[in-house]
N, C-alpha and C positions, 0 to 999 in steps of 0.2 A: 777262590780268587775272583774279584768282581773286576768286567773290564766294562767301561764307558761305551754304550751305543752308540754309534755315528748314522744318523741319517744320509743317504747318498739320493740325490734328487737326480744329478745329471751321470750320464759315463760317457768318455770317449774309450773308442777302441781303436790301437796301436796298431790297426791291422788292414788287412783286406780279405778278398775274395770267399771264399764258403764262411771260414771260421767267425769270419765280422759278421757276416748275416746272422751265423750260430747265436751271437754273443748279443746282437738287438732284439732278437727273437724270443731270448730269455727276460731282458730285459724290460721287453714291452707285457710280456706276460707279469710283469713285477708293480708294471706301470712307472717304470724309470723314464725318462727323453734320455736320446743316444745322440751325440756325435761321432760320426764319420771323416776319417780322412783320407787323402786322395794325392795323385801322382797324375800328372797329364796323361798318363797313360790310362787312367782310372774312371778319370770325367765320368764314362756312362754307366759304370759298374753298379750291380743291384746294391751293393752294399748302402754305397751312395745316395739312390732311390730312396729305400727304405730306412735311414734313420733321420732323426728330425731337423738334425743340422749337417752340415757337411762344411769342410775345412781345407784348403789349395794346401800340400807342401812342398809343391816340386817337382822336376823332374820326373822319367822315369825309374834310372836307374836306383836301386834302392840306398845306395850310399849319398844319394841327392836328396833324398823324401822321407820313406818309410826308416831306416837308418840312423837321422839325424834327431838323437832327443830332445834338442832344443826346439826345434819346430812343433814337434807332440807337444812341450811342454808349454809350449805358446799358445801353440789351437784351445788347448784345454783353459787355459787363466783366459783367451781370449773369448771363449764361450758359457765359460762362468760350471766347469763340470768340474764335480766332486771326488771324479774318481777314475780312473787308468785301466783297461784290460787289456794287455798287452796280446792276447790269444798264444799262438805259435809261432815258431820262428822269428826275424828280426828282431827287437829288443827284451820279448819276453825271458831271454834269462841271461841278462846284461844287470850284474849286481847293479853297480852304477844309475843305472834308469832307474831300478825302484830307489835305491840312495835317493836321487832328485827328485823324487816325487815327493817323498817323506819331508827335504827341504823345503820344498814348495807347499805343503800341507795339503797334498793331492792324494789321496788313498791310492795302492798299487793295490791291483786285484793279483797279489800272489802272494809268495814269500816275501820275507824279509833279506835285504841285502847280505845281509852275513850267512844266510842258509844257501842261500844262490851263488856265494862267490867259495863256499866251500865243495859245494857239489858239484857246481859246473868246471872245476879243477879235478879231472878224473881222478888223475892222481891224492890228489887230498883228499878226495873222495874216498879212495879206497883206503890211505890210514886213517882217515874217522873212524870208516867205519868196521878194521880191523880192532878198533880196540874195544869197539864195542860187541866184541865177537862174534862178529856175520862175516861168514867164509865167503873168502875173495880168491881169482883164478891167481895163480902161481906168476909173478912178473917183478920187472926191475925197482928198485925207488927212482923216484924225481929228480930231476935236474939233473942226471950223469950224463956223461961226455960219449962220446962214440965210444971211444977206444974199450969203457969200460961195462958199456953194453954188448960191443962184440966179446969183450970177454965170459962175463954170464949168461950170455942170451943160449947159448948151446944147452948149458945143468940144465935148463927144462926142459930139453929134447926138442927136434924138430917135429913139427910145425907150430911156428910162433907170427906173434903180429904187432907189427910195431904200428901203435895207436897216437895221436897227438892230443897231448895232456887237454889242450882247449878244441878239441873236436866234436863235431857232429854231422850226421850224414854221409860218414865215409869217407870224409876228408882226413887228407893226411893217415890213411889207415892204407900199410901192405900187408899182407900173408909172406911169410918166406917159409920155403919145403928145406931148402937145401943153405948147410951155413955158408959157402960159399959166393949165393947172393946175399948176402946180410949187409957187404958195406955199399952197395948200387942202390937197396929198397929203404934201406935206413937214411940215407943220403936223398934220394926220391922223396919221402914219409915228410921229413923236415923241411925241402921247399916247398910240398905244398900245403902244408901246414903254418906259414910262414904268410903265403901267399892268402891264406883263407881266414885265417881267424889273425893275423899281425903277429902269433906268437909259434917260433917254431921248435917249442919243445916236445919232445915222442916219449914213451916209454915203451918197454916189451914186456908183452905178457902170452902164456902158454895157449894156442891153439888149440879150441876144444874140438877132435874131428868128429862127426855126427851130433851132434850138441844142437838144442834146441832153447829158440828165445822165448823166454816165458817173463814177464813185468807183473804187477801187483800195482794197481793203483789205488793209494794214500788219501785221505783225508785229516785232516787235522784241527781245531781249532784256540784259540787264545786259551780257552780255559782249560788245556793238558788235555784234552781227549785227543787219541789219536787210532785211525781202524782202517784197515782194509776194504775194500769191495771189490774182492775177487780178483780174480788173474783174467788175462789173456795171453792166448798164444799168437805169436807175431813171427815164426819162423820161414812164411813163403816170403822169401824179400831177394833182391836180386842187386849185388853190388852195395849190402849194408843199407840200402831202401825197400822198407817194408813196403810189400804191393799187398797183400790179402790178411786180417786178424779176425780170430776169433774168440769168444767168450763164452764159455769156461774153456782149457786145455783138454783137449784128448788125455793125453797122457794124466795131470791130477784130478781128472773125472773119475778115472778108471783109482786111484791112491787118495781118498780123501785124509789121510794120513800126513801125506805130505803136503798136502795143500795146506793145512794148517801147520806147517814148521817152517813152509814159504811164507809164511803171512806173518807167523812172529817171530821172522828174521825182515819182512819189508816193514814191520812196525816201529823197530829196535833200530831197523838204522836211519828212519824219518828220525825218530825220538832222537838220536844221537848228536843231529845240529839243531834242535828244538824245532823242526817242520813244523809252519803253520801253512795252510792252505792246501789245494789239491796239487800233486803230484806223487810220480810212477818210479816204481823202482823196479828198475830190470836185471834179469839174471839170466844166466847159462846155466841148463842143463843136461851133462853128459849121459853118455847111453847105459850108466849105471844109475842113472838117478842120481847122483852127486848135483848139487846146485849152490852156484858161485856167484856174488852180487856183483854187479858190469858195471852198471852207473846209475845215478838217479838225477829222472828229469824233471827241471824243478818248475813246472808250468802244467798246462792241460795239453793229452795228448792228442794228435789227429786221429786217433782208433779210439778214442773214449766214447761215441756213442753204443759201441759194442758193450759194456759196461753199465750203461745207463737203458740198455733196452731188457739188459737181464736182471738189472736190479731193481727197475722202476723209479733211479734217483736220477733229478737233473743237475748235471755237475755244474754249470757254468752257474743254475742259483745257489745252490751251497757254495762256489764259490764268492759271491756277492756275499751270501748269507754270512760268513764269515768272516769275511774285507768289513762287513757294516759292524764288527765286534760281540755279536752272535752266537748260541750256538747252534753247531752244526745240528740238521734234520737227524740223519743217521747216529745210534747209539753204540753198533755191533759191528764189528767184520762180520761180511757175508762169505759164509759156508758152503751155502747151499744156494747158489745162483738159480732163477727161472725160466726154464729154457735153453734154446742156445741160440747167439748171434753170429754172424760172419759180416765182414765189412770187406769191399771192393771198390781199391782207388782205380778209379776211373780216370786215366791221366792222357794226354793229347799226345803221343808218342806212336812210334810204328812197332810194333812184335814183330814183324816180320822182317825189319830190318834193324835190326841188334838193337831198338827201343830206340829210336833217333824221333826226338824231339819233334813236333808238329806245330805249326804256328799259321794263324788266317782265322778265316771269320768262319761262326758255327753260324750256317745255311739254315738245318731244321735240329731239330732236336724236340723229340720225344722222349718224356720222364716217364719209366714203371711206375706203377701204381701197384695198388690191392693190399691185401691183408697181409700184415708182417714184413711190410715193405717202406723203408724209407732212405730217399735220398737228402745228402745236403749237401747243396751245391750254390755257386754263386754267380753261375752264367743263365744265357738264355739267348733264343733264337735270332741270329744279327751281331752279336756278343765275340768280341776279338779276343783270341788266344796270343798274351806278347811273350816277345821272346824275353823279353825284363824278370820274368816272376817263374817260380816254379808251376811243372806242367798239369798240375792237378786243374780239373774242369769238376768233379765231383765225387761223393764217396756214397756208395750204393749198399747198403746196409739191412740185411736178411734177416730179421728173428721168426723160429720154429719151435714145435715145444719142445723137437730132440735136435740132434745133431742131421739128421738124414730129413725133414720137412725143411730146415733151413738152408740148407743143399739143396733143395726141392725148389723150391722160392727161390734162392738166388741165381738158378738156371732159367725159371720163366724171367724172374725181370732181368736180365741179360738178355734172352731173347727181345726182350720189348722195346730194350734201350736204343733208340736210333737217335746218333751223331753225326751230321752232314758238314761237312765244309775243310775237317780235320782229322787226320789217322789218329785211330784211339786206340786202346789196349783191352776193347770188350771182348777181343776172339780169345785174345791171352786167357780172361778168365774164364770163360767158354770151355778152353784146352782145360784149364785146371782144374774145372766143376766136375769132367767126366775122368779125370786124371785116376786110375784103378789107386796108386798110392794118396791122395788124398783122399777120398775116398772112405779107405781102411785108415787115415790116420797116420799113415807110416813115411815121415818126412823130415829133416832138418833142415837149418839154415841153405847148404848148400843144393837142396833140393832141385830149386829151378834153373842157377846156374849149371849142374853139373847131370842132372838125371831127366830135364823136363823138354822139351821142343815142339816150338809150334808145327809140325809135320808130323810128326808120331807124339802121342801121346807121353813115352817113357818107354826103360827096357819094358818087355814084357812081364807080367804082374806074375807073384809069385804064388805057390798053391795057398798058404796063409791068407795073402792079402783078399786073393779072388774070393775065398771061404767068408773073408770080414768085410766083404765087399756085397756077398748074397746073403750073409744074416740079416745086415740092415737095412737092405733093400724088400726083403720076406718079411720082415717086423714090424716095416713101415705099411707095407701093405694090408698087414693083418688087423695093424691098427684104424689105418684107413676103412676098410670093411666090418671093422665094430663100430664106428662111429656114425658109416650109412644106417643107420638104425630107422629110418622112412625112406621106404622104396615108394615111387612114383611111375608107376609103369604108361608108354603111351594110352591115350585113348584111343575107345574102340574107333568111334568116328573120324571124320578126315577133319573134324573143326572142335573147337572146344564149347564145353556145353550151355553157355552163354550164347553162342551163335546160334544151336542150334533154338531154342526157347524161343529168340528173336524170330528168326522166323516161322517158327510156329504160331509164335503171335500174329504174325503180319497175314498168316495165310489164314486164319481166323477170325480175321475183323469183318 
């Protein structure tokens, strides 16, 4: 099937802060011109800086600026650009937005409306992709009334979670242990689901306890190819926000078995609403290895450079690659990932008091550097933290050749990271680098809420963990000591022998 190539000369990005920089950085490597657009709040923002135009829409707050499509879609006809990156959050998975683009004859760098408005409905999300038989967790259908959720919601056993069908970020999301909260958290779930997305419909579906979040992120392209590249684990997250991922999984490192039955079950259910472009399909996986599809996010994720550092693809140009009617670089789901990465949000908040938010101007700031070390971020020294946007300042991102070097690296650049002006959350992952159960690998979802504190590390570590804790510590080192293969022992003298020759000449003339 042959599809028309679109040349893309200009892009605007729907966005701000790290991911817009991500998104001109790709682009300049393409040799695209980018516009930029911007929020009063934003004026000095690198994004800004760095692309070739830059566009006023308003306001701080995001329902004044970033928010409002008709402004994006203005800047863009007003700049003469070809084409729409929505990145993360804000409009990126608002069917609607890409709808308007497609009328406006503005390329959207993503999905197509009707893949977006299927999947970003949890619920419809989950009978797609029931019928395209990829096991989903045990929960109610769509659009029922209280009375007849409180009726069912018990046959799954308690602990269950009443989720809101237009949710994300933990909005509108309760946990209930006991049925006799069910009508205070259900009733709770709904205003603020109501209050956050405009739509206050929930469903209930069965609380996996111990269960680990594990995603697969999608590629796709026009001409029916559709593949994998690998997993990540995403389960240190604290209140339904992921703080630390990593690429490949502990746990499908150790099963490459099932790594390939997660993969074509994330391929089966892209394929199911005809996915074109990149995006992640996430799942739960309980303490039997049982794995159940959550939802699928129909955009680029903020952990995708974990993904892109084990695989050697760059996502945001395959994504272009794509959008311009292309095909995609990659021909295979990857298997066998290179390495491993860990990714660390670096967010402007206090750890030490329950994560409260931090907002002011970063003073100094020093960026890690070295080998296997990259950050992307979208501040810098002088650079205001507003309380308008989410608190993310950067994402600090470690690839090693194993799992125990890139634990290695992402403790030195933690130590190097210095952020002056704003409480951060570097001690946070500091605590969690030396954490005995990270470590060994040994952690779910609830890990940092219920097991982890910045005072003590966690209970104390178990004989198992401690044992998988000194294998790869001993492994790493033995590796380390095969690779010193040139010993450099001091010199005899107190100077090197340069100096000395020098002056044996001079006392020789």
């Amino acid at each position: 099937m042959q599809h028309e190539q679109t040349k893309i000369n200009k892009i605007l990005i729907a966005n701000r802060g790290e991911i817009a920089v991500r998104v001109i950085r790709a682009c300049r490597d393409l040799g695209i011109r980018t516009v930029a657009v911007y929020s009063d709040a934003d004026r000095t923002a690198l994004h800004v800086r760095y692309a070739d135009e830059a566009v006023y829409i308003g306001a701080p707050p995001p329902r004044e600026s970033y928010l409002v499509a008709e402004k994006i879609i203005q800047a863009a006809k007003q700049t003469g650009a070809d084409a729409i990156h929505p990145g993360y959050g804000f409009l990126s998975e608002r069917a609607f937005f890409s709808q308007m683009c497609q009328d406006e004859g503005i390329i959207f760098i993503g999905p197509g409306p009707k893949a977006i408005d299927t999947m970003g409905d949890k619920q419809t999300a989950r009978e797609t992709v029931k019928k395209a038989g990829v096991p989903v967790v045990p929960g109610t259908e769509p659009g029922m009334r209280d009375e007849d959720i409180l009726r069912i919601a018990p046959s799954f056993g308690f602990p269950v979670l009443v989720k809101a069908t237009a949710g994300g970020g933990g909005k509108g999301m309760r946990a209930v242990y006991k049925e006799e909260d069910m009508p205070e958290l259900l009733a709770s779930a709904r205003r603020e689901a109501e209050s956050a997305f405009g739509n206050g419909d929930v469903y209930v579906e069965k609380l996996l306890v111990g269960a680990r979040h594990i995603e697969f992120q999608i590629l796709a392209d026009m001409y029916g190819n559709t593949i994998h590249l690998g997993e990540r684990e995403c389960s240190i997250q604290r209140r339904h926000q992921k703080l630390v991922e990593e690429a490949p999984s502990v746990v499908l490192d150790q099963d490459p078995d099932m790594r390939r039955r997660m993969g074509e079950m994330a391929v089966k259910a892209a394929e199911s609403v005809g996915y074109v472009n990149a995006g992640t399909i996430e799942c739960l996986v309980d303490r039997d290895k049982n794995f159940y599809f959550l939802e699928m996010n129909t955009r680029l994720q903020v952990e995708h450079p974990v993904t892109e550092m084990v695989t050697g693809i760059d996502l945001v140009k395959e994504q272009i690659r794509i959008a311009r009617g292309r095909r995609m670089g990659p021909t295979q789901s990857v298997m066998e990932p290179r390495g491993w990465a860990i990714e660390c949000r670096i967010n402007a908040e206090d750890p030490y008091n329950n994560f409260m938010p931090s907002v002011g101007r970063i003073s100094t700031l020093n960026v890690p550097t070295g080998p296997g070390v990259r950050v992307d971020s979208g501040v810098y020294a002088g650079y205001e933290i507003s309380p308008y946007y989410d608190s993310m300042i950067a994402k600090l991102i470690c690839w090693g050749e194993d799992r125990s070097e890139a634990m290695l690296r992402m403790r030195r650049a933690l130590q190097e990271y210095v952020i002056m002006g704003v409480k951060h959350n570097v001690p946070f992952h500091q605590n969690l680098m030396n954490s005995f159960s990270f470590m060994a690998g040994k952690f779910d979802t609830k890990f940092v809420e219920e097991r982890f504190s910045m005072d003590t590390y966690e209970d104390s570590p178990s004989e198992d963990e401690l044992e998988t804790a000194a294998i790869a510590a001993t492994l790493f080192a033995h590796r380390q000591r095969q690779l010193a293969s040139q010993v450099v022992t001091k010199n005899e003298r107190d100077t090197s022998n340069w100096k000395w020759v020098s002056r044996w000449e001079r006392m020789h003339r």
